[in-house]
C-alpha positions in Angstrom: -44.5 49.0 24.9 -43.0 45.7 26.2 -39.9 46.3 28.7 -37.9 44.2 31.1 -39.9 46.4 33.6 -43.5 45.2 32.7 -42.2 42.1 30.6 -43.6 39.5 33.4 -47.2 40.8 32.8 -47.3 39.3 29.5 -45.5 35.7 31.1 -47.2 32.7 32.9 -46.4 29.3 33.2 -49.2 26.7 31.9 -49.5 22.6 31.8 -52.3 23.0 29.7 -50.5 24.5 26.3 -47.2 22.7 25.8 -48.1 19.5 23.7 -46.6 16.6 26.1 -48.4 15.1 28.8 -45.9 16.1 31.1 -44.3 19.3 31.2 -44.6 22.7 32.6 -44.5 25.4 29.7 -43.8 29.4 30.3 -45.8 30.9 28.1 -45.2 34.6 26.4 -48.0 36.4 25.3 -47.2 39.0 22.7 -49.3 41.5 21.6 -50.7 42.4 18.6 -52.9 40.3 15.8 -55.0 41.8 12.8 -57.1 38.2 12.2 -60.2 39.8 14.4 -61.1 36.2 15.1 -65.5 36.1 16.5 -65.2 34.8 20.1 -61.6 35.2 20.6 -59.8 34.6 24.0 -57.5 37.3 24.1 -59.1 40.4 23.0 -57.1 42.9 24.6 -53.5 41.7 23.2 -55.1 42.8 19.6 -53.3 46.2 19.4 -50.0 45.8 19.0 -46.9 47.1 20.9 -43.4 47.8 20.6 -40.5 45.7 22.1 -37.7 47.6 23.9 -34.5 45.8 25.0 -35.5 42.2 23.4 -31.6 40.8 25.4 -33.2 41.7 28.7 -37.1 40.1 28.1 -35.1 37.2 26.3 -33.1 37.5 30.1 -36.3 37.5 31.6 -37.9 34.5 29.7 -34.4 32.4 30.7 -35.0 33.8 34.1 -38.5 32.5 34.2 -38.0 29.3 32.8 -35.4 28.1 35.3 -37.4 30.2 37.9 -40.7 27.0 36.9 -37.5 24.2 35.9 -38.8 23.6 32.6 -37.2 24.2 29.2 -40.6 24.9 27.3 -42.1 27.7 26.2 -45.0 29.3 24.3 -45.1 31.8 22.1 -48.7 32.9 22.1 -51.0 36.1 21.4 -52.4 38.2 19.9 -50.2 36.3 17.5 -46.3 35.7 17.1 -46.6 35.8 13.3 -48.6 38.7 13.4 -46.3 41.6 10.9 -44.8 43.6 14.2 -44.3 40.3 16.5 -42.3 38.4 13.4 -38.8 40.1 14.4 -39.0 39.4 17.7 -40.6 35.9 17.4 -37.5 35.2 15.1 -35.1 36.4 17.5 -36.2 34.9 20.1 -36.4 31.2 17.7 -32.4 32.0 17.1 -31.3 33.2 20.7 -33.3 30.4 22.7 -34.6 28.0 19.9 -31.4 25.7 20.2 -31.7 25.6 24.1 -35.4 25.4 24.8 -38.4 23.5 23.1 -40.7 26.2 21.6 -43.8 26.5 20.5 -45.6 29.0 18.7 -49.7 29.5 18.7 -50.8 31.1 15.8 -53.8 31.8 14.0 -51.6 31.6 10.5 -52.1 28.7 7.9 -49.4 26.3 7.1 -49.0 28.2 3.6 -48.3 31.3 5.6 -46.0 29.5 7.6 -43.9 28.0 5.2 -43.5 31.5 3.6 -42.0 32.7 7.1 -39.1 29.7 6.6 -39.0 29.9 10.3 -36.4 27.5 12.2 -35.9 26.7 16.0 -38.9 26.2 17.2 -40.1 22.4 18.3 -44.4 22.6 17.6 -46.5 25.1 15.8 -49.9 25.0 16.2 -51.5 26.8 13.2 -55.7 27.6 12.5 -57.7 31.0 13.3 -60.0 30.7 16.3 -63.3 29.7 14.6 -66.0 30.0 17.0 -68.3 27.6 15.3 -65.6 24.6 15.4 -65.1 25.7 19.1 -64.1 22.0 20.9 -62.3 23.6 24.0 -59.0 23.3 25.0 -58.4 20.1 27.0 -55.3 18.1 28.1 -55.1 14.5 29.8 -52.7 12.2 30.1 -53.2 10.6 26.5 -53.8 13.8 24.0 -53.9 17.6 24.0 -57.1 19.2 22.3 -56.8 22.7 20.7 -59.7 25.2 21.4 -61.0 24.6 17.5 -61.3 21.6 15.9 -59.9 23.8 12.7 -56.7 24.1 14.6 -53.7 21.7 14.3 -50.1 21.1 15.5 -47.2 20.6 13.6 -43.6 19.4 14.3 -40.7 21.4 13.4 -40.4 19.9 9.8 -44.1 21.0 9.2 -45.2 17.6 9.6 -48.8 17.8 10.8 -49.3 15.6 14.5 -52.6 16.1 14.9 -56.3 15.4 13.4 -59.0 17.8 13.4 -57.3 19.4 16.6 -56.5 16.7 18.8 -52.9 15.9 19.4 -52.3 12.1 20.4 -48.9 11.9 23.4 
């Protein structure tokens, strides 16, 4: 169970994940995802939880973000999309999406996306982990490269931004 008492052990701050070459990102991790991905990174934030007080972890994620001066953050997993994260993930995209540049990391297709009709968040980067496309995540000055080459990123418009899971600044 996720509360504002053990909320910060699912929070980090990243330069690597945000998609801009310049920008600190906090990054929530929220658990839970039923995709079973071979070789995936965050094995123990399958099993989902349950969200208590989701005003005071939004609180906390304000209070983190100011704490690292950045307006950025990453929804990440387990997976946001994943059937238990979805409320959540959508309140936090209408209490915060309007004041912060979101982005959400999930292992859903853009046909499962669009079915979500999900507003107020900046990038999603959509694709399951698929170890055999494994490229490794990288970021330099000039591009962002997802972990799979399967992966891609898309604007908030569902616009695709990237090509076979690099992302060009």
């Amino acid at each position: 169970m996720i509360n504002k008492f053990n909320c910060n052990k699912y929070i980090s701050s990243s330069f690597l994940d945000y998609p801009d070459n310049e920008n600190l990102c906090v990054i929530f991790y929220m658990p839970g995802c039923n995709r079973k991905c071979e070789g995936c990174q965050n094995i123990n934030l399958q099993e989902p939880t349950n969200y208590e007080q989701i005003d005071e972890i939004i609180e906390i994620l304000e209070q983190y973000c100011k704490k690292e001066h950045t307006n950025k953050i990453c929804l990440q997993g387990g997976d946001p999309l994943f059937d238990s994260n979805l409320p959540i993930t959508r309140q936090i995209l209408v209490k915060m999406g309007s004041n912060y540049d979101i982005c959400i990391y999930t292992g859903a297709s853009l046909a499962e996306v669009k079915t979500l009709n999900l507003t107020g968040f900046k990038y999603i980067k959509c694709g399951i982990f698929n170890k055999s496309k494994y490229i490794g995540s990288k970021k330099t000055d000039d591009y962002l490269q997802l972990a799979t080459s399967n992966q891609e990123l898309y604007d908030s418009n569902l616009n695709l931004l990237s090509k076979d899971g690099i992302y060009y600044f």
